[in-house]
gemmi code that builds the backbone of each chain (N, CA, C; Angstrom):
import gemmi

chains = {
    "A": [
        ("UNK", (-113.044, -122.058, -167.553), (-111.612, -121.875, -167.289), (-111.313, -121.593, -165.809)),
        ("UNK", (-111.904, -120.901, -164.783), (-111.712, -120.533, -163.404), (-112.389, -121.667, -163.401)),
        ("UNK", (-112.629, -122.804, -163.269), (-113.122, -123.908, -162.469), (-111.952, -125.048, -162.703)),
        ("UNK", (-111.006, -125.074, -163.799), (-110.003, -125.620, -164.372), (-108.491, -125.330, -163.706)),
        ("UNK", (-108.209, -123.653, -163.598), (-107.556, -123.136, -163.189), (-107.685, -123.412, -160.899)),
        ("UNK", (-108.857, -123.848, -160.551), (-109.237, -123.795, -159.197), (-108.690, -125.349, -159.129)),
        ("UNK", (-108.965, -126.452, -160.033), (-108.182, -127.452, -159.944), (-106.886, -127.391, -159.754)),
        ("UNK", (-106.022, -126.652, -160.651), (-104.750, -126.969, -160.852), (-103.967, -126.080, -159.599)),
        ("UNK", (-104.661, -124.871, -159.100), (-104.258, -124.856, -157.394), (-104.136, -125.971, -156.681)),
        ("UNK", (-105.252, -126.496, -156.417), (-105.326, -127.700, -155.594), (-104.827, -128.729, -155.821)),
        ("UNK", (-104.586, -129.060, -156.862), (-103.692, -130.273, -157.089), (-102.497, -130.804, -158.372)),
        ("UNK", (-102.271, -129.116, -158.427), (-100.614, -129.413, -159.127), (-99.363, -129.489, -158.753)),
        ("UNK", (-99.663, -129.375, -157.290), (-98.532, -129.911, -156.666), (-98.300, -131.605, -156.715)),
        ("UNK", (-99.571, -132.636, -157.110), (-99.578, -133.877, -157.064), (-99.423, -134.004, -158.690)),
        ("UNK", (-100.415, -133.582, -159.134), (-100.393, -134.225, -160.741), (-99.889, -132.946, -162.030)),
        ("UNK", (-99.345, -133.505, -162.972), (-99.447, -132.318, -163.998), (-100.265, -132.345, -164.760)),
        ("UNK", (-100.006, -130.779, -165.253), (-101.701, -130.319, -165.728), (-100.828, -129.943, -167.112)),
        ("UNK", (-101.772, -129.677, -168.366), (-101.637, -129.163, -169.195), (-102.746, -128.957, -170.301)),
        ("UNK", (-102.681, -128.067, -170.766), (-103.770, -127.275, -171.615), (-102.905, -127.764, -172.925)),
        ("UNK", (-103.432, -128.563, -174.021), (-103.058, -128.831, -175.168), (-103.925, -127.776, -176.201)),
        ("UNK", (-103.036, -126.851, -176.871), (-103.726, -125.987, -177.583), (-103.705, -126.598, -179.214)),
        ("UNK", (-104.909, -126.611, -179.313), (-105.137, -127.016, -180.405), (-105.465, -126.377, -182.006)),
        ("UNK", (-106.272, -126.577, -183.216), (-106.739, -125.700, -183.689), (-108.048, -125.111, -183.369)),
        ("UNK", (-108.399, -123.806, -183.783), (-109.511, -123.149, -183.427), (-110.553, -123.862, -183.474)),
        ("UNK", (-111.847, -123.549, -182.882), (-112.862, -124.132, -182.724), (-113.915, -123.117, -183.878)),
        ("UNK", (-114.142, -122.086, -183.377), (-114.442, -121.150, -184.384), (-113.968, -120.011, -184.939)),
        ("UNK", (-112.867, -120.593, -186.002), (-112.342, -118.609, -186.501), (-112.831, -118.317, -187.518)),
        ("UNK", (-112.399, -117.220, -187.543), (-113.374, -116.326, -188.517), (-113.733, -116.921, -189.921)),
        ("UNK", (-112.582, -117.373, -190.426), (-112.564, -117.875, -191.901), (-113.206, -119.233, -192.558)),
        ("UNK", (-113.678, -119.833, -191.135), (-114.704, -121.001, -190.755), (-116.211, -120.534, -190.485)),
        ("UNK", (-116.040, -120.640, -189.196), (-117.820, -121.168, -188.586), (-117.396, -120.278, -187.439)),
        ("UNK", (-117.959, -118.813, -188.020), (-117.902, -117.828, -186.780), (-118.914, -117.798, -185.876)),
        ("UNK", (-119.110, -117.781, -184.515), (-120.263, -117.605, -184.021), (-120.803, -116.172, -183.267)),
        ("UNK", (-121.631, -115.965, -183.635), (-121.887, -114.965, -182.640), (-121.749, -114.349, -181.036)),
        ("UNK", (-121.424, -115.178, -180.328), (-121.084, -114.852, -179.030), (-119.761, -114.656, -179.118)),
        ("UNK", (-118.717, -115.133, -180.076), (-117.493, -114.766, -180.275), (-117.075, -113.131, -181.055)),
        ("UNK", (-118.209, -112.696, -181.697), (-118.113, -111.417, -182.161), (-118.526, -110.538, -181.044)),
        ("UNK", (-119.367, -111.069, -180.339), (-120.047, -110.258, -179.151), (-118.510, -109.637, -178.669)),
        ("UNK", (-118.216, -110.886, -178.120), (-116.876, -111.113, -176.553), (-115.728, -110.451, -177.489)),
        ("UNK", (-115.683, -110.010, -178.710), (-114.233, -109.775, -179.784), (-113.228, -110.528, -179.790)),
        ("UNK", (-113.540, -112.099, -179.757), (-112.787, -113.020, -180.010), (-112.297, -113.549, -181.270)),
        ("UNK", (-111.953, -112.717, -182.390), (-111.823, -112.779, -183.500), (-110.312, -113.727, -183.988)),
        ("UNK", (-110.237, -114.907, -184.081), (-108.495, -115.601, -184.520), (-109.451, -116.049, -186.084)),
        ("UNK", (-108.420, -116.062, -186.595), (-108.058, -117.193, -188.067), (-107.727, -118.176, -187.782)),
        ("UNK", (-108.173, -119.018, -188.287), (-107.516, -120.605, -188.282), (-106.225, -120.304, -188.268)),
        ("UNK", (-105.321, -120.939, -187.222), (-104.213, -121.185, -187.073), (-103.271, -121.878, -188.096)),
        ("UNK", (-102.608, -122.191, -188.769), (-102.055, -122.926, -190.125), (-100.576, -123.174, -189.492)),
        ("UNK", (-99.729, -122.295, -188.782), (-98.330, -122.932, -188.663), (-98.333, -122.266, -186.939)),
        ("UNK", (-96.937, -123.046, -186.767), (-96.631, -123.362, -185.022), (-97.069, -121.822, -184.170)),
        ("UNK", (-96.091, -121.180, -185.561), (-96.485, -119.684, -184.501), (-97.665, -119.211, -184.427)),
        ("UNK", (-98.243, -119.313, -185.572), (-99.866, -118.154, -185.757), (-100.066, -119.266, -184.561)),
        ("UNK", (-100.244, -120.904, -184.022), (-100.861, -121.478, -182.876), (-100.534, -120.717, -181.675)),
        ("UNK", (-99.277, -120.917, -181.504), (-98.652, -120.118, -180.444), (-98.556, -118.811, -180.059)),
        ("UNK", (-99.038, -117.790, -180.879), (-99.402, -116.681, -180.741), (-100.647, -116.707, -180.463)),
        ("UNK", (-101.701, -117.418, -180.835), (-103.145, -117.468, -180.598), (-103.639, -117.981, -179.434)),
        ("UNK", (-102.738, -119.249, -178.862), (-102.571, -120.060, -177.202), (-102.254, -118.228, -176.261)),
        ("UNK", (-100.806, -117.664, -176.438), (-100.663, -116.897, -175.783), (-101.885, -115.475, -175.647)),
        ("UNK", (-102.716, -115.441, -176.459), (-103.930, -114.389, -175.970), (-104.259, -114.556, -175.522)),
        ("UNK", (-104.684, -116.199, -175.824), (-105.571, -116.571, -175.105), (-105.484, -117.066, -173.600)),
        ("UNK", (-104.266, -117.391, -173.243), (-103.851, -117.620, -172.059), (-103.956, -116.233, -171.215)),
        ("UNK", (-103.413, -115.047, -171.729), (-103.789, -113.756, -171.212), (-105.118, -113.409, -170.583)),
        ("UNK", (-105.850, -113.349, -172.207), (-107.365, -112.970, -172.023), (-108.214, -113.593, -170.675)),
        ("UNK", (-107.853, -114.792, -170.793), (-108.845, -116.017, -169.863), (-107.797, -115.996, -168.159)),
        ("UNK", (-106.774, -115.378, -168.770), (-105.948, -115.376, -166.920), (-105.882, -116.912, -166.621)),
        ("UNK", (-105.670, -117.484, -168.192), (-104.906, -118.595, -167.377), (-103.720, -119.385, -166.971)),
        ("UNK", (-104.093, -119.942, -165.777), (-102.798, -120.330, -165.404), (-102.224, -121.763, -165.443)),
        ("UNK", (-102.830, -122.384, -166.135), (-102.094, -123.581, -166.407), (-101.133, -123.598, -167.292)),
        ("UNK", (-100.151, -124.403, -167.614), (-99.120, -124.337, -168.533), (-99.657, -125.266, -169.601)),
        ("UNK", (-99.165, -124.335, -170.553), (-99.893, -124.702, -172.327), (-98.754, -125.182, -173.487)),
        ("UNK", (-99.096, -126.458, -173.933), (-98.311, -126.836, -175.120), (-99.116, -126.731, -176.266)),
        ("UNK", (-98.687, -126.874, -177.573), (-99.169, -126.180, -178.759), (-99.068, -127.308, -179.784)),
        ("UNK", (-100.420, -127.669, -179.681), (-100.342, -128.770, -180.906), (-99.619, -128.424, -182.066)),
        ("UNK", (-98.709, -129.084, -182.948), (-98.221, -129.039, -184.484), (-99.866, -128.864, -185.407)),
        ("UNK", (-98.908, -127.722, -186.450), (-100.045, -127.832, -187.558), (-100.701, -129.186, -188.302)),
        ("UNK", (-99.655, -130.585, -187.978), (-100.018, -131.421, -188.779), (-101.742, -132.134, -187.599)),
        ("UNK", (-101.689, -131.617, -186.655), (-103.115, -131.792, -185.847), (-102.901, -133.464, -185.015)),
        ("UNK", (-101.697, -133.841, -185.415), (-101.470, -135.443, -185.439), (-102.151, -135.633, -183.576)),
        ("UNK", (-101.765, -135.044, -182.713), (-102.174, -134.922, -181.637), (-104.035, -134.828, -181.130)),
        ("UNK", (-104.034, -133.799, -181.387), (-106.043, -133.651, -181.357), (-106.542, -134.887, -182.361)),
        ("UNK", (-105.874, -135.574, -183.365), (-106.755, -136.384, -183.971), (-106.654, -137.892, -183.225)),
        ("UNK", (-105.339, -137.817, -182.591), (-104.875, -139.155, -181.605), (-106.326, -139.293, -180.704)),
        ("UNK", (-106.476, -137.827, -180.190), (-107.450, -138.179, -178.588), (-108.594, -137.545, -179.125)),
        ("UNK", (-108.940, -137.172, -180.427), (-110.474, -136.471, -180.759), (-110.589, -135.062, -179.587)),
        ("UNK", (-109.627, -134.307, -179.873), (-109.719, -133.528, -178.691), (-110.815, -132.166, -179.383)),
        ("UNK", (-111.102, -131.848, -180.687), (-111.074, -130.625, -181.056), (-112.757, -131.082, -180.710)),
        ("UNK", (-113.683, -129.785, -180.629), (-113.590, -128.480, -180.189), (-112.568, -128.503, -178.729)),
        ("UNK", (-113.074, -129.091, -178.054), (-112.288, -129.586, -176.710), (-113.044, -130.532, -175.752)),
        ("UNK", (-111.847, -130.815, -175.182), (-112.365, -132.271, -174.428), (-111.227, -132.451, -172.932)),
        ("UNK", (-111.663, -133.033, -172.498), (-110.850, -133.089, -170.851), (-110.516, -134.817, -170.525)),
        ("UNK", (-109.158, -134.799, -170.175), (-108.295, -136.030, -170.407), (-107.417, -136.090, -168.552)),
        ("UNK", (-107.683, -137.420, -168.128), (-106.783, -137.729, -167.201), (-105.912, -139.326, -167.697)),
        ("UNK", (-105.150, -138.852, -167.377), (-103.485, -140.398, -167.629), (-103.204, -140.301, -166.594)),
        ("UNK", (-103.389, -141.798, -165.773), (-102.741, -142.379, -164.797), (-101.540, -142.425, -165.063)),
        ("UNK", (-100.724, -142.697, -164.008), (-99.474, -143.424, -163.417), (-98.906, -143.779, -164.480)),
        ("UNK", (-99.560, -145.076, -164.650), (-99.053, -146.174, -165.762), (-99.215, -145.503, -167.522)),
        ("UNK", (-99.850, -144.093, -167.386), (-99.743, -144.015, -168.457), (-101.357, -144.565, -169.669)),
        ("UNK", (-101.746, -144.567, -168.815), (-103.325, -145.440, -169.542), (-104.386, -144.340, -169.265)),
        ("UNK", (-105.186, -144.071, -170.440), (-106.209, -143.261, -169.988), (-107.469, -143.180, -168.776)),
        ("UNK", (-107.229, -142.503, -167.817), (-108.139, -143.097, -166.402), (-109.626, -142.618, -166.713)),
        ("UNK", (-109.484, -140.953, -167.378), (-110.767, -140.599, -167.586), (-110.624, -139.955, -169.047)),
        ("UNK", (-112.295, -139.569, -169.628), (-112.107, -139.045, -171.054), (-113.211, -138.563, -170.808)),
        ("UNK", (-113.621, -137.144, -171.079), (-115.070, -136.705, -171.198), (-115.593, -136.554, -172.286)),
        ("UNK", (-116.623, -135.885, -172.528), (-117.213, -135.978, -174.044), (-116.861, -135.457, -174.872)),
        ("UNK", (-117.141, -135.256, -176.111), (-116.772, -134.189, -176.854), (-117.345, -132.978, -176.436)),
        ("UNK", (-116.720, -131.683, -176.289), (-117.374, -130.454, -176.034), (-118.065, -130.140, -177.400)),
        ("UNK", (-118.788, -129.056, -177.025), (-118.680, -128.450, -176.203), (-119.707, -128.899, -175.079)),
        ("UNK", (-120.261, -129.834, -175.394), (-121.163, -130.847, -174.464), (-120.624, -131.540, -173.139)),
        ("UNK", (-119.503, -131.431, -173.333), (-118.741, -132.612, -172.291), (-117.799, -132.331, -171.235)),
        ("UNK", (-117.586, -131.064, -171.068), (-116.564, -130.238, -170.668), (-117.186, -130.486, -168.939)),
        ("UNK", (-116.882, -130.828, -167.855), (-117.485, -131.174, -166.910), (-116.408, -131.358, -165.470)),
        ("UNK", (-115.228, -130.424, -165.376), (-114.639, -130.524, -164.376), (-114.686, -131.080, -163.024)),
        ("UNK", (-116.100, -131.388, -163.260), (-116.543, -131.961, -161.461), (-116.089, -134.017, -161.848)),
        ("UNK", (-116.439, -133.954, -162.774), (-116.147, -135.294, -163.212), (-114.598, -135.959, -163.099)),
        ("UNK", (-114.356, -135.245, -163.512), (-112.533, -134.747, -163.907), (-111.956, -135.001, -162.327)),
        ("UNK", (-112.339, -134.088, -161.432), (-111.951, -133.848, -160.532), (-112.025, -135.314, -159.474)),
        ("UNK", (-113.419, -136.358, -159.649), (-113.407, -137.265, -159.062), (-112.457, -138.341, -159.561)),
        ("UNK", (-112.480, -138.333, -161.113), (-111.096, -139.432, -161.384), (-109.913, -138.836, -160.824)),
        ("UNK", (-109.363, -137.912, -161.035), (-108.184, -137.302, -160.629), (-107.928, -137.649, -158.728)),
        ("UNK", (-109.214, -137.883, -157.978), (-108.765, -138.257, -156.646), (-108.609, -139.234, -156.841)),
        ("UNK", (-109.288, -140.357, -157.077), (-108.971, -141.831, -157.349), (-107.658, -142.214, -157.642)),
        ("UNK", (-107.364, -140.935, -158.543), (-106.021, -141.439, -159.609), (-104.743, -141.534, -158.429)),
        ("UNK", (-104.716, -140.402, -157.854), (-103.937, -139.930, -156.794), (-104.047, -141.204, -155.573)),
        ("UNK", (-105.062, -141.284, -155.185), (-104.894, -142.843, -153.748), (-104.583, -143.641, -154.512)),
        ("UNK", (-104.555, -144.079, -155.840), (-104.384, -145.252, -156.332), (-102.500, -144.940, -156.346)),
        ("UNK", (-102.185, -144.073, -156.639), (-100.726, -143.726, -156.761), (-99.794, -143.393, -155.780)),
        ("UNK", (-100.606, -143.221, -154.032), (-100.342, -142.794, -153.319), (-100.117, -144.638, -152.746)),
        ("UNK", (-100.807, -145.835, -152.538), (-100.713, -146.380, -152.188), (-99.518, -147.532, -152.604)),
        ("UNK", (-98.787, -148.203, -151.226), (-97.468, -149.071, -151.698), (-98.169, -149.861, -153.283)),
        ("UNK", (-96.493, -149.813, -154.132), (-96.735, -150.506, -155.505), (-96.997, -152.282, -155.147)),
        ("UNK", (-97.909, -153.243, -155.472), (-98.295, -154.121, -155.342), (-96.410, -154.986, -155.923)),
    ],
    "B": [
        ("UNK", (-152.643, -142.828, -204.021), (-152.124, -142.523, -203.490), (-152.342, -140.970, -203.108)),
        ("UNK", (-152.947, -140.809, -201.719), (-153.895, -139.612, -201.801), (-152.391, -137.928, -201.503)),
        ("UNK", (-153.038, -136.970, -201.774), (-151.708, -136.089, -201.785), (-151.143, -135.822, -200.698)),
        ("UNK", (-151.618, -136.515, -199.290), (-151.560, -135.604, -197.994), (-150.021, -136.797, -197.749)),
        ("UNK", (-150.637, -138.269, -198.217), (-149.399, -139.328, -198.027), (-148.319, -139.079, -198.792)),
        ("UNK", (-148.324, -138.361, -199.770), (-147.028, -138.266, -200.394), (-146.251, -136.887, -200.014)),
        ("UNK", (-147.064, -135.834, -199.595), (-146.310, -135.277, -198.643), (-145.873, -135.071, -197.329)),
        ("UNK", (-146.083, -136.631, -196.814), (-145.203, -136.882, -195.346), (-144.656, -137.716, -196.307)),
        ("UNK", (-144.671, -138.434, -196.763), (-143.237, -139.687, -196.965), (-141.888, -138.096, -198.028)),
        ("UNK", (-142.537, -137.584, -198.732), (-141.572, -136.867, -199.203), (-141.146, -136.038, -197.628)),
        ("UNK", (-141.801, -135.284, -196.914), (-140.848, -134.687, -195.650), (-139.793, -135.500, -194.844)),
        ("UNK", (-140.270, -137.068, -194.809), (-139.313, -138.113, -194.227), (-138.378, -138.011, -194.939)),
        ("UNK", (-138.314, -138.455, -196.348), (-137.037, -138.331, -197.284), (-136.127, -137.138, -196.914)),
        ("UNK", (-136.883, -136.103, -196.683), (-136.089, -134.672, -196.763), (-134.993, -134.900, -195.311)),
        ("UNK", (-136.053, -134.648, -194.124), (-135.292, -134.714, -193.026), (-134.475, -136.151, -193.037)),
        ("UNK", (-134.450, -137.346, -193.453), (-133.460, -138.370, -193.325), (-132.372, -138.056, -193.985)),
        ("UNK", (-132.689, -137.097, -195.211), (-131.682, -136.956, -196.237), (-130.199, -136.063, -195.309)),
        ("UNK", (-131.506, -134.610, -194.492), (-130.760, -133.935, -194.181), (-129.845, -134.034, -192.655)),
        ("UNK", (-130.482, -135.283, -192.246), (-129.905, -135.636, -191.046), (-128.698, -136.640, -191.055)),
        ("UNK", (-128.585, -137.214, -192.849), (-128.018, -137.902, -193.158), (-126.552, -137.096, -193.503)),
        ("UNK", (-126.818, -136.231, -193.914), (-125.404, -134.890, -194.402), (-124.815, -134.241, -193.198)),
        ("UNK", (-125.750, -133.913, -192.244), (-125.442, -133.135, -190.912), (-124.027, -134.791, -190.403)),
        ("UNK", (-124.653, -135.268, -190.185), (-124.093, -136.214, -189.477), (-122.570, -136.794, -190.431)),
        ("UNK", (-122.621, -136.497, -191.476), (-121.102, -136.962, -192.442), (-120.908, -135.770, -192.022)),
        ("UNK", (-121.381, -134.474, -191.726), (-120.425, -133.280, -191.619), (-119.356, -133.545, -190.641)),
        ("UNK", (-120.293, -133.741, -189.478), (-119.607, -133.947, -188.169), (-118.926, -134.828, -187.949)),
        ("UNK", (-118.357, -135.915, -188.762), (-117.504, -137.006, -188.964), (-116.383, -136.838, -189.448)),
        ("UNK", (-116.423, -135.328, -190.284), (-115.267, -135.036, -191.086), (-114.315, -134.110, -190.337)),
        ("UNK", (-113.379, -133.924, -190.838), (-111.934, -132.953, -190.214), (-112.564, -131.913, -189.870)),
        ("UNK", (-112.117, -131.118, -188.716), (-112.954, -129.825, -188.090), (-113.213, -128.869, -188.799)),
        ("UNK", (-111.824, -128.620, -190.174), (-111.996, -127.397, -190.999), (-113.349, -127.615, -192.070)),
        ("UNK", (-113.233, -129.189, -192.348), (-114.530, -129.239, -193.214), (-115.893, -128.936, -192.784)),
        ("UNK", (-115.997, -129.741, -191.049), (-117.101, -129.261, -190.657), (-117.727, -128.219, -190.483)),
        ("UNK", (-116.401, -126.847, -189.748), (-116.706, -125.861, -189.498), (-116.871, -124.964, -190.943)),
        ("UNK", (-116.272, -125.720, -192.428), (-116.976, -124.794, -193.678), (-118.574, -125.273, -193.848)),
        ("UNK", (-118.967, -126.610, -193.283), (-120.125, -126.675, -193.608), (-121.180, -125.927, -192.902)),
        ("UNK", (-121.081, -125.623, -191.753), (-121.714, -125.020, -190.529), (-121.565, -123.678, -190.695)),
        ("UNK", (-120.496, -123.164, -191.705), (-120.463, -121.744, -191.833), (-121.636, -121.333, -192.825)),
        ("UNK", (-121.817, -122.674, -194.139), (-123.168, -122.086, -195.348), (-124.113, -123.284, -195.003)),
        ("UNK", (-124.635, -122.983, -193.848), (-125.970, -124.313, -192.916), (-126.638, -123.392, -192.209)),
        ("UNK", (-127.977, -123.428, -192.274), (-128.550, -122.292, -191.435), (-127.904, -123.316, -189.857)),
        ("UNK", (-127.889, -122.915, -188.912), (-127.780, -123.234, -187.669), (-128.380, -124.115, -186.799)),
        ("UNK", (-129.699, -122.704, -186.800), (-131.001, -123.110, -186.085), (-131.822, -123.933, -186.902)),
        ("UNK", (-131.416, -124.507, -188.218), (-131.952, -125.976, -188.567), (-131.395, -126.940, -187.826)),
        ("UNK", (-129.916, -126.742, -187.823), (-129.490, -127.966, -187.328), (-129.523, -128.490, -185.710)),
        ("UNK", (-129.444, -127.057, -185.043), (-129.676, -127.406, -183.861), (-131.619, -127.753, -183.549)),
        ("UNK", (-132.299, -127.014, -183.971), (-133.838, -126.979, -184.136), (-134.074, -128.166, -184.598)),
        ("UNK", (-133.617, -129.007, -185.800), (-135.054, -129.975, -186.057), (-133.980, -131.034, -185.915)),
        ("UNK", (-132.665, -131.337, -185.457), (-131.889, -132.534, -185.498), (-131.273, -132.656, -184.023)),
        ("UNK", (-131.585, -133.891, -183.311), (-130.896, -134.091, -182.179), (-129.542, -133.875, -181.890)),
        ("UNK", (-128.724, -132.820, -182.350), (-127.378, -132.532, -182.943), (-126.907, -132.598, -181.294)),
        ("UNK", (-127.014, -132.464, -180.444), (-125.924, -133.086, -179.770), (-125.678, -134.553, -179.567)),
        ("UNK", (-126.706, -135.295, -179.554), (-127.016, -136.596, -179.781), (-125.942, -137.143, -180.918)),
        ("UNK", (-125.929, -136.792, -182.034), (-125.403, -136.619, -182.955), (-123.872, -136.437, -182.848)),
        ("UNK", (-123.129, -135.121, -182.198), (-122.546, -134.374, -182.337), (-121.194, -135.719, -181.527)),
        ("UNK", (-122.302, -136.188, -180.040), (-121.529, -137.006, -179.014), (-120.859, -138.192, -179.903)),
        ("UNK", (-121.745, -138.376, -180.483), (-121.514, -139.891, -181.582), (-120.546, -139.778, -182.165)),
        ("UNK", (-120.755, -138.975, -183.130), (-119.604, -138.164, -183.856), (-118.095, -137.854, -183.884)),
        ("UNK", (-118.089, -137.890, -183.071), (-116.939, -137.085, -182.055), (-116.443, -137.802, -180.670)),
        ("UNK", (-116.634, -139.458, -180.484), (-116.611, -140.167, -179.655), (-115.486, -140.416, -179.579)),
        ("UNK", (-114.959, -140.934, -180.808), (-113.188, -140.846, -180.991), (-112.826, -142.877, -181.024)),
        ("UNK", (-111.403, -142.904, -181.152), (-111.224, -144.434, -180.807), (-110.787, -144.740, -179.411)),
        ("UNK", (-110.506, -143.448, -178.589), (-109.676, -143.423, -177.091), (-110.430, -143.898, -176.055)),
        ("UNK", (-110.039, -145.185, -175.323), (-110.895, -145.614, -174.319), (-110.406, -145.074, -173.030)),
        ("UNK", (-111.231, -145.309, -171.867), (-110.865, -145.642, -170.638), (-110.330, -146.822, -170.318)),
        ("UNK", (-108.281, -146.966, -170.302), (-108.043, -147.856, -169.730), (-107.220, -148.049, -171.028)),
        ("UNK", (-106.677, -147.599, -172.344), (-105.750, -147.423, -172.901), (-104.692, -146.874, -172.987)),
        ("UNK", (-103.819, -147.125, -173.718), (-102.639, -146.741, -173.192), (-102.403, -145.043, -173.901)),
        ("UNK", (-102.294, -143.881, -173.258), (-102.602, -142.543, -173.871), (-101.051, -142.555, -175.001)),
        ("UNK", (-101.508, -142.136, -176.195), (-100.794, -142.384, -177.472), (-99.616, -140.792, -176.764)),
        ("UNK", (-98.493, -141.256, -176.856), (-97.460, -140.393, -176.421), (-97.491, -139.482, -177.621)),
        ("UNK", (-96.414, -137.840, -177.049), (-96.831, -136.974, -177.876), (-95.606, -136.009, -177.246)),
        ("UNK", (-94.912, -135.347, -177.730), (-93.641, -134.372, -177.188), (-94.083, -133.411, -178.395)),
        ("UNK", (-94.746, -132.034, -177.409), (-95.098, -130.851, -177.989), (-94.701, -129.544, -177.045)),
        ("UNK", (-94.304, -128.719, -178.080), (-93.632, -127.572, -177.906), (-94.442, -126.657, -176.565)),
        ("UNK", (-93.819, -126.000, -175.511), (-94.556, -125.271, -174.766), (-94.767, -124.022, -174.965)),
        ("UNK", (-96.006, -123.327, -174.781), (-96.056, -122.294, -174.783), (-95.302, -121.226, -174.249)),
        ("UNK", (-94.564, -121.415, -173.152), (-93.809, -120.415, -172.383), (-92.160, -121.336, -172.459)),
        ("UNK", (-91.288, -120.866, -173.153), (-90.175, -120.980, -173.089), (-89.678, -122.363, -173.779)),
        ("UNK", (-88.489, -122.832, -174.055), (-88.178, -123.000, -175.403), (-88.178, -124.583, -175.139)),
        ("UNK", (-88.538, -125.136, -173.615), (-88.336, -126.820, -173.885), (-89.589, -127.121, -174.365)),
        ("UNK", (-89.584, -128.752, -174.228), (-91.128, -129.501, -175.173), (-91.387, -130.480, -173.439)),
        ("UNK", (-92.472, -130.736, -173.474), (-93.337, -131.594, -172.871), (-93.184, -133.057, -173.130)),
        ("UNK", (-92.904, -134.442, -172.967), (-93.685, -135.440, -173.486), (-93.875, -136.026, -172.461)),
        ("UNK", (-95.266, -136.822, -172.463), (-96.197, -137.401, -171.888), (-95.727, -138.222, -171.402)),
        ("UNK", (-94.747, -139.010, -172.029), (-94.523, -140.371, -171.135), (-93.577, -140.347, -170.046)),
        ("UNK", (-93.244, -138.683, -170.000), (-91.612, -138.733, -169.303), (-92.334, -138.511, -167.742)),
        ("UNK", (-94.050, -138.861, -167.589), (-94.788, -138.465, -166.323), (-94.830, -140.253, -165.858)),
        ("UNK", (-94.897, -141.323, -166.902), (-95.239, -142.540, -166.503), (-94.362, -143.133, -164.934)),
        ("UNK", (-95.344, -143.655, -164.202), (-94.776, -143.526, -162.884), (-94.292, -143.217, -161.819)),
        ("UNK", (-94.354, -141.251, -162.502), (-94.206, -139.974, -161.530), (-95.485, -140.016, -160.746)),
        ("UNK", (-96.120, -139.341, -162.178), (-97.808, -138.686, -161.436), (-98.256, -138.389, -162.618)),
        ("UNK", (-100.213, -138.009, -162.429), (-101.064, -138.639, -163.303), (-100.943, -137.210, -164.056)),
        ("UNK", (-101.392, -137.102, -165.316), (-101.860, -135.986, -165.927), (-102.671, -135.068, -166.517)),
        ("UNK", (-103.216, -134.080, -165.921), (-104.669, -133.814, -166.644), (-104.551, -132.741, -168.248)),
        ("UNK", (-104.756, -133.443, -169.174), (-104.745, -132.675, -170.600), (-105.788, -132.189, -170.886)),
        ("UNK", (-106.268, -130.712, -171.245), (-107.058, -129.836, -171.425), (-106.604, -129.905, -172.718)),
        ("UNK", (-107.808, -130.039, -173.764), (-107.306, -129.699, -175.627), (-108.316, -128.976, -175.621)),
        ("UNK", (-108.189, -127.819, -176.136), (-109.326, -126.758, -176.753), (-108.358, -125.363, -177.103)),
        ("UNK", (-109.002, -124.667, -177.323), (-108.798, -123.517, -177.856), (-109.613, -122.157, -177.330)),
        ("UNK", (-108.725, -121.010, -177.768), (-109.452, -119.881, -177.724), (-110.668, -119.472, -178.116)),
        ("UNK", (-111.490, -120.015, -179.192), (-112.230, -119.622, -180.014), (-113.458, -120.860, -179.837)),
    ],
}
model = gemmi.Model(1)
for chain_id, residues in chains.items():
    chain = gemmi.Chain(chain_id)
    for i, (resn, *xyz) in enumerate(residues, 1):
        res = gemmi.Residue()
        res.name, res.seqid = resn, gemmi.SeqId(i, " ")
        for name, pos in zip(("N", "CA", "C"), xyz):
            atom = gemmi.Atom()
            atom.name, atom.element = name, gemmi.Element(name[0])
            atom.pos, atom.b_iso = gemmi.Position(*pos), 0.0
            res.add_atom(atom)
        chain.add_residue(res)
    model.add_chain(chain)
structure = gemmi.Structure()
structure.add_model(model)
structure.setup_entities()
């Protein structure tokens, strides 16, 4: 998250950023893990807008972050569009077309990657329209 | 058929069987997966199955590089307007973070 948040200093004045909150990855009433009992990261599966949105806002607290966060619908229609869940990291060009997609996490999560499409994306958008 | 051969071809059966279930887990909706992973010892699955190998496959999705990102107007966390994606087409690019707290 501070390597995410060090992006969106540097370059949310050019591009927008957003944290799509999704459903949990591990809550309790699922597939708890141990480093989450460690850290007292204890949520329930999320089921409607608010329990999401109450669970985005801790978590935005807890982690000090500062990107601005939208809140997937319970129907998930979103995370199942882009395979986002556990989580995953997404750049959309200009035109609206996916420029970059990383892996599925929690394997794939790789901001340095991110960060090189995102310059590309920018000279490509910076330069006169053909 | 001496006894030592029938217990490797029966261990093949076992682990194909069980690499065969791991892998429909991880294909299925997150809540199913994460009930299966809740009564799965773990350290089987990570220990004797290439589960990230697996996991990448799995979880690859239909979204390419160079498609058109499926539009989406969702509620913001801080204050009462909504977001949609396409209202950036030809502004500037967008970086979407999906994950969660947990």
């Amino acid at each position: 998250m501070p390597a995410l948040n060090d992006l969106y200093r540097r370059y949310g004045d050019r591009a927008a950023f957003y944290v799509v909150y999704i459903q949990e990855a591990h809550p309790v009433d699922f597939w708890q893990t141990s480093s989450n009992i460690r850290e007292h990261v204890l949520l329930n599966s999320t089921r409607s807008l608010s329990e999401r949105t109450e669970a985005a806002g801790t978590c935005a607290v807890r982690l000090g972050l500062r990107l601005p966060a939208v809140i997937d619908k319970p129907d998930d229609v979103v995370e199942r569009a882009y395979t986002g869940w556990p989580d995953r990291l997404y750049l959309v060009d200009r035109n609206g077309r996916v420029a970059y997609k990383s892996a599925a996490g929690p394997f794939g999560f790789e901001p340095g990657d991110l960060e090189r499409a995102l310059k590309r994306a920018l000279e490509t958008a910076e330069r006169p329209s053909r | 058929m001496r006894t030592g051969a029938r217990i490797l071809i029966g261990l093949v059966v076992i682990y194909g069987a069980f690499y065969a279930i791991v892998l429909w887990a991880m294909c299925q909706p997150p809540s199913t997966f994460g009930r299966f992973m809740r009564y799965t010892p773990n350290a089987l699955v990570f220990g004797a199955l290439p589960a990230e190998k697996m996991w990448l496959w799995a979880r690859a999705g239909h979204l390419n590089v160079g498609d058109v990102a499926p539009d989406f107007t969702l509620p913001l966390l801080h204050g009462d307007t909504a977001v949609t994606l396409s209202s950036f087409r030809g502004q500037r690019p967008v970086v979407l973070v999906f994950g969660s707290y947990t």
